[in-house]
C-alpha positions as CSV (number, residue, x, y, z in Angstrom):
1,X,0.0,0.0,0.0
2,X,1.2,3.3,-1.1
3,X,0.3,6.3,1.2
4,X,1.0,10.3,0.4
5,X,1.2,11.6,3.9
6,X,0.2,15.2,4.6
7,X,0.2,17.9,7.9
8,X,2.9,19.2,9.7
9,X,5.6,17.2,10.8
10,X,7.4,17.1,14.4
11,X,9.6,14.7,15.3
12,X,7.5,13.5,18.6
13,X,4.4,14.6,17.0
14,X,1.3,12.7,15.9
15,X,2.1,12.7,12.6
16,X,5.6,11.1,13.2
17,X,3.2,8.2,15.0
18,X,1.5,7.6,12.0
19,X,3.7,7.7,9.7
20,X,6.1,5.2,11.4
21,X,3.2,2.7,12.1
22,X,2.1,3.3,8.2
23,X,5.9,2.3,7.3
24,X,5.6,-1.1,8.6
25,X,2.8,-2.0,6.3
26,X,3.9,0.2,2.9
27,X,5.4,3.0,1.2
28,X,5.0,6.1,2.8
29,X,5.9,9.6,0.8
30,X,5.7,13.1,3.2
31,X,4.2,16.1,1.3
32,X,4.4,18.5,4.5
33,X,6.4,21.5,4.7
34,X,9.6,20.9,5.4
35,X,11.0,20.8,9.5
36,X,14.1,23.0,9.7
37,X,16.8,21.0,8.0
38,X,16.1,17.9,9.4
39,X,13.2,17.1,6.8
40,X,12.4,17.7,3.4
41,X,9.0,19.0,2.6
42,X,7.0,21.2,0.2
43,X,5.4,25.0,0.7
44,X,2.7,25.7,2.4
45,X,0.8,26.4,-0.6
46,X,1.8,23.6,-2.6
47,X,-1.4,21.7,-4.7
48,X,-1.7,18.6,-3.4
49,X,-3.6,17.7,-6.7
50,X,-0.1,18.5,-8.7
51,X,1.6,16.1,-6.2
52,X,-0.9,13.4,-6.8
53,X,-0.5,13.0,-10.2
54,X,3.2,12.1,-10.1
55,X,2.6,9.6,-8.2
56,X,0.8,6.1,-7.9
57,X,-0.9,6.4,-4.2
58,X,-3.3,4.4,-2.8
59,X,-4.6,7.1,-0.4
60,X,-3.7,10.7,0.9
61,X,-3.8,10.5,4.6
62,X,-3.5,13.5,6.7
63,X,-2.6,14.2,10.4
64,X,-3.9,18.0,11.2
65,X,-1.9,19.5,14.8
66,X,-1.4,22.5,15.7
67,X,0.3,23.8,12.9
68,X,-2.4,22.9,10.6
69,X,-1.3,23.2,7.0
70,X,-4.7,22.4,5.1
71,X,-3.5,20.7,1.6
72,X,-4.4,22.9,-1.3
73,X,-6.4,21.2,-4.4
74,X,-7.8,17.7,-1.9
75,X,-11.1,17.7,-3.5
76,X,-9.2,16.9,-6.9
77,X,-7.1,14.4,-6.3
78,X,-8.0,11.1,-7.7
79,X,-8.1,8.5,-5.2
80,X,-9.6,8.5,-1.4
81,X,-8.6,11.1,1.2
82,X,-8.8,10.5,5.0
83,X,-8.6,13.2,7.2
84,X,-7.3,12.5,11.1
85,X,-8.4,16.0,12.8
86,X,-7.6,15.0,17.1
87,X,-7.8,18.9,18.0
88,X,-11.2,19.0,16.6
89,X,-12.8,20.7,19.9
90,X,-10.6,23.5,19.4
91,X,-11.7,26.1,16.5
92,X,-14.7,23.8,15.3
93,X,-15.8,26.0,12.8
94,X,-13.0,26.0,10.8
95,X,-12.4,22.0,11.6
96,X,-15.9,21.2,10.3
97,X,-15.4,23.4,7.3
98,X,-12.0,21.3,6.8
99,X,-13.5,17.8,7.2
100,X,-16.3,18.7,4.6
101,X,-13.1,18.4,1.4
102,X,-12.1,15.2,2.8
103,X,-13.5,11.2,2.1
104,X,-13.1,9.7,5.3
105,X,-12.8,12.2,8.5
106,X,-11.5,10.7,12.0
107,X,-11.7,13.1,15.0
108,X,-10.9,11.9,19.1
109,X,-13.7,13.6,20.5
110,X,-16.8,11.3,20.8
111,X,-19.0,14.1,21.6
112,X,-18.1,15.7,18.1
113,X,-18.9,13.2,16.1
114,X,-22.7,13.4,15.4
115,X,-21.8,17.0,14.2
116,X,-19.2,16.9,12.3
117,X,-21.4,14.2,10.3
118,X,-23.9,16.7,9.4
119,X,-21.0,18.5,6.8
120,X,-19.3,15.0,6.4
121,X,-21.4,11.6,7.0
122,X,-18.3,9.7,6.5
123,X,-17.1,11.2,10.2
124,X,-15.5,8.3,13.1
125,X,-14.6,8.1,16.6
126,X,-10.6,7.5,17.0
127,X,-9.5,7.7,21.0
128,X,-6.3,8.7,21.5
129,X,-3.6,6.5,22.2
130,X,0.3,6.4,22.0
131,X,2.9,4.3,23.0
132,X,5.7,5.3,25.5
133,X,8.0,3.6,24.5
134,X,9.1,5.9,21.9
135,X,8.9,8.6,24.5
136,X,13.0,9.4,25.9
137,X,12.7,8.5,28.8
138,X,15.1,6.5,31.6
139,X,12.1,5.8,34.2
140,X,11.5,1.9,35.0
141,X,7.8,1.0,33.0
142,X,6.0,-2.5,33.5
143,X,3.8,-3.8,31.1
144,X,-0.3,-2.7,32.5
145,X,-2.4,-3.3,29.5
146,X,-1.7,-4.2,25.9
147,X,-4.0,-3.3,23.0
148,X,-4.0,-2.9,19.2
149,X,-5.4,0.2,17.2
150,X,-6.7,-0.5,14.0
151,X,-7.8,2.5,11.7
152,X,-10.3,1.0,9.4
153,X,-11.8,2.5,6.2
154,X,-13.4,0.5,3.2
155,X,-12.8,2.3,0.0
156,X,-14.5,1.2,-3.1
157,X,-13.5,-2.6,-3.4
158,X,-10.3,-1.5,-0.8
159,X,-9.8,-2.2,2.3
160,X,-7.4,-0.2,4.4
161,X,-6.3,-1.3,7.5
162,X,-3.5,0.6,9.6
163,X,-2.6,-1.8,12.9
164,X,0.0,-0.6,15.6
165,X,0.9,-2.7,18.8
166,X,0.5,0.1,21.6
167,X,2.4,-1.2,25.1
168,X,1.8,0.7,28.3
């Protein structure tokens, strides 16, 4: 599976999360802006659209934070579009009106979700989770729970499945 990965990147950020679980089951190419010198990366107001056509992706995926960088062109690029918005209770105006461009919206706020389904039916629950142990860190952890997350979404005749093994 071939994934175009959009937002802002940080090294302990969620994107970062993502993308490393979504390297484990594909190829994974970054179309963010670029972080200092560290990463390569693309203007702000680069057309995602343009980006898309170079390639051969399966889906675009992306992870909105704080630095929101809202991909320019989304509603023409030609295959599905999934949308992870986790800050959605902040600035839900603007949050709704960015969930309406994309195929597939995922938001961590359960209380959200019935209205963020009136601009975009295709709107889902996602918790939040992480794993510490790719947190720096030199404090003694034992094992308390174990669990999967599994970000689901059938496209067309598709199935994507994103699976991570979360340890706290």
């Amino acid at each position: 599976m071939k994934t175009l990965l959009g937002g802002y990147y940080s090294p302990k950020g969620t994107l970062r999360y993502y993308e490393r679980a979504l390297e484990g089951i594909g190829e994974v190419t970054y179309c963010g802006v670029p972080y200092r010198f560290e990463r390569p990366g693309y203007a702000p107001d680069a057309n995602i659209a343009e980006m898309a056509s170079r390639g051969a992706w399966d889906w675009y995926f992306y992870v909105e934070e704080w630095k929101s960088v809202f991909p320019l062109g989304i509603n023409e690029v030609p295959f599905p579009t999934v949308g992870y918005l986790p800050d959605a209770c902040y600035d839900i105006p603007r949050r709704k009106r960015m969930a309406s461009f994309f195929d597939y919206v995922f938001i961590s706020q359960r209380w959200l979700v019935e209205e963020f389904r009136a601009v975009n039916p295709q709107t889902y629950y996602l918790p939040f989770a992480f794993d510490p142990g790719r947190l720096h860190s030199n404090t003694p952890r034992r094992c308390i729970f174990t669990a999967r997350l599994f970000l689901t979404a059938y496209l067309s005749d598709t199935k994507i499945t994103t699976c991570g093994s979360l340890r706290h």
